[in-house]
N, C-alpha and C positions, 0 to 999 in steps of 0.2 A: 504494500500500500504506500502510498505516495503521499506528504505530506504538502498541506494547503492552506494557504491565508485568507481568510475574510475579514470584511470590514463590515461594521452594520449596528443598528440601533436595537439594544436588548428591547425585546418588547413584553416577556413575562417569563419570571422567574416562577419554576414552576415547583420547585423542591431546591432548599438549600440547611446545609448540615451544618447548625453552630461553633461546634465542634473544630471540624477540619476543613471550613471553606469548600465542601463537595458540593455542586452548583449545577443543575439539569436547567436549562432558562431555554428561550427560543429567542432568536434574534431573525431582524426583518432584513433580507442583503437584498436590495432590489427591491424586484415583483416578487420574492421566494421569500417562504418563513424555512430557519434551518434551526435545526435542533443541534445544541450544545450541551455536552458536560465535560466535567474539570474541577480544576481546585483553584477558587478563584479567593483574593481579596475582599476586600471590598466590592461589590458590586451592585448597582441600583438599573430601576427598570428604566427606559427614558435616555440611560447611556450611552455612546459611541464608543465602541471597541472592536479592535484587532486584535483575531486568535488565530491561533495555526495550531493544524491539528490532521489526524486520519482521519479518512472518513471509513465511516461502519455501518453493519447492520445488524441490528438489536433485534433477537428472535421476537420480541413483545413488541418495542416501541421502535419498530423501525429504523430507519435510517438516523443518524447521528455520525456527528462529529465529535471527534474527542479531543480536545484542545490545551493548551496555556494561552495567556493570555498576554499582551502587548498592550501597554496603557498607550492611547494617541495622546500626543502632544498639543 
């Protein structure tokens, strides 16, 4: 698998774990909503970020990206 960057506005965090920053949210890149998890920071809905990551396919939820995160400047 081949590792990919996106840019895009979180648009709903759909599960995130106190704990240890583990973070399932979808983000809107374009016309496309993509599904994201990782181990993020900080992160709020409404945000612009850049993550790179494999993409997968999650026998339950589908398709996903598995990312870190790159805070935009």
């Amino acid at each position: 698998m081949s590792m990919k960057t996106i840019t895009g506005y979180v648009e709903i965090i759909t599960f995130r774990n106190e704990e240890n920053g583990y973070t399932v949210l979808t983000m809107s890149v374009g016309k496309k909503d993509v599904k994201v998890t990782g181990v993020f920071g900080y992160i709020g809905e409404g945000e612009y970020i850049e993550v790179e990551g494999e993409e997968v396919f999650h026998p339950v939820f589908g398709e996903q990206k598995i990312a870190s995160i790159t805070p935009i400047q």
